[in-house]
Every structure is written in structure tokens, then in C-alpha cells.
Steps between C-alpha positions, in 0.01 A plus 500: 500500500661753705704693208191614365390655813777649590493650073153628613522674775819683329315566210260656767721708722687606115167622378375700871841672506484615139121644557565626785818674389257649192277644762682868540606538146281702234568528127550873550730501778388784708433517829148557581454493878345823654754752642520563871489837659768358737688218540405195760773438812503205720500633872627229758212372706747286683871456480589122512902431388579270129149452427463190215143402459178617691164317486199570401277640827336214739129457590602752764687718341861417585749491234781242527856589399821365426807679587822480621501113550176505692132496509311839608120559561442879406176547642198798371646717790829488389639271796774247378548199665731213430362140464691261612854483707722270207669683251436423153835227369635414782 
């Protein structure tokens, strides 16, 4: 009973990566996005060391973040503060 589960939901996850593969790809090939009178740069709002995942934004507006082995809370201000003492595999 559990084979053809495991058949379906790799028949499922086969067929989503396939369509959503086909999503940027045209017949013609050419690029048809607007031009930009200039190009976009990212400007540091705050700078927090080996950043690896953030989260999305809390009811209040906070933004979790994982880096360097630890937890930070980045708050709307820009204030970083570390949550909790442990480090992270150890």
C-alpha cells in the first residue's frame, strides 16, 4: 500500500518541476521583459556577519535571522539583537 504512494507523490513533484521549469521559456526565445533606465542595487540596511536564511517579517514587524551560528531579531528600526545565550551545535 505504501509503494503506490510514495509512486504518486513522485509522479507529482516530477510533473510540478517540469511545469514549473516550462514557465520562463517561449517558443521564440526572446527576452521580453521591459528595459530599465538603470539598474536596481541592494543598499545595506543593516550589516549582520554570514547571513543564511531570514524570515519572513512578524506580526510586529521584526524579521528573524540566521547567521553565524546564531539566532538574530533585526527589528523595523534596524536594531539587532541576539536571542538566546547557546550557540547553535554545541
Amino acid at each position: 500500500m505504501r509503494r503506490p504512494l510514495i509512486l504518486s507523490a513522485a509522479l507529482t513533484v516530477a510533473s510540478l518541476s517540469t511545469g514549473l521549469a516550462a514557465c520562463g521559456s517561449s517558443a521564440s526565445q526572446r527576452i521580453t521583459a521591459v528595459s530599465a533606465t538603470s539598474r536596481a542595487r541592494w543598499k545595506p540596511a543593516v550589516r549582520i556577519r554570514r547571513v543564511l536564511d531570514l524570515s519572513e517579517p512578524r506580526g510586529d514587524g521584526a524579521i528573524v535571522v540566521a547567521a553565524d551560528k546564531r539566532l538574530e531579531l533585526v527589528s523595523p528600526s534596524g536594531s539587532v539583537q541576539r536571542l538566546g545565550q547557546e550557540r547553535a551545535g554545541t
